[in-house]
C-alpha positions in Angstrom: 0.0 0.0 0.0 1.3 3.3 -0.7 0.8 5.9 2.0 1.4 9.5 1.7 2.4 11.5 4.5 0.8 14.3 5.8 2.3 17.7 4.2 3.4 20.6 6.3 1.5 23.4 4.0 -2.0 24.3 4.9 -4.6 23.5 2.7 -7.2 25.5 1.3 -9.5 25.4 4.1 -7.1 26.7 6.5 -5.6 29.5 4.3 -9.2 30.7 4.0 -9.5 31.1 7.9 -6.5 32.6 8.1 -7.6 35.1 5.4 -10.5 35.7 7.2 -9.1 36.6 10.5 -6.6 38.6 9.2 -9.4 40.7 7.3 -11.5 40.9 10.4 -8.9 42.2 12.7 -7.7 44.6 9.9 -11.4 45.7 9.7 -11.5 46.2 13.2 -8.9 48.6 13.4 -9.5 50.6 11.0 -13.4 50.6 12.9 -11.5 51.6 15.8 -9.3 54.1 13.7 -12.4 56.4 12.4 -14.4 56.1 15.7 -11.1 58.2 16.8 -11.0 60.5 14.0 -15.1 60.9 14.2 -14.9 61.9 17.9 -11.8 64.2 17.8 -13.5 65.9 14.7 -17.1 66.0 16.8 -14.9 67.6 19.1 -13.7 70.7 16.9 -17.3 71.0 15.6 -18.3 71.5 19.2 -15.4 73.8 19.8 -15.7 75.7 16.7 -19.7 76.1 17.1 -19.4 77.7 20.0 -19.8 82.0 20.5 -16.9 83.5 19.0 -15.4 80.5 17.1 -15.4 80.6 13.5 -18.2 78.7 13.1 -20.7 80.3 15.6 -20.3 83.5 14.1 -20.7 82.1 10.3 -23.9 80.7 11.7 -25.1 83.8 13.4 -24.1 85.9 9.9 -26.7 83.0 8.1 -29.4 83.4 10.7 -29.7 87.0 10.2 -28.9 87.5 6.4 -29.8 83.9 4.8 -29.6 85.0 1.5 -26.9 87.0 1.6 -25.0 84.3 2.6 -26.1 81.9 0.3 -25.2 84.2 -2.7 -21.8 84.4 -0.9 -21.8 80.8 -1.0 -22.6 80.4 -4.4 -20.0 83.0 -5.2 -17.0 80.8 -3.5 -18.2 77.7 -5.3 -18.2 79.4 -8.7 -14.5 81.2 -7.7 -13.6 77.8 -6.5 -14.9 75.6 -9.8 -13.2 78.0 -12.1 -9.3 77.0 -10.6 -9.8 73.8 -11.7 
């Protein structure tokens, strides 16, 4: 009878685990990564919203002249598409 021995290289099966895994762990870091990134940048919304900051007196300007600043808007996107 001829018997062949086991071979040291994984098969198919096992290579496809491993695959796996590797993809899930490299998923789940790069999860973790952006749930970072989302907060800290949550963080400078919140910091930039507030009275004084950029962006709370950009939305003050838009609650009292919406239109205004809409055409200025408008204005920086047509400034900003002709660069290109």
């Amino acid at each position: 009878m001829d018997r062949s021995e086991p071979t040291s290289e994984p098969g198919i099966a096992e290579r496809a685990i491993d695959t796996a895994s590797d993809v899930s762990r490299t998923i789940g870091e790069v999860s973790a990564g952006l749930r970072v990134a989302t907060g800290r940048l949550s963080d400078a919304i919140k910091y930039a919203r507030r009275p004084g900051q950029p962006l709370g007196v950009m939305s003050a300007i838009a609650r009292e002249s919406p239109l205004c600043s809409l055409f200025v808007a408008f204005l920086l996107g047509i400034a900003v598409a002709r660069r290109r």
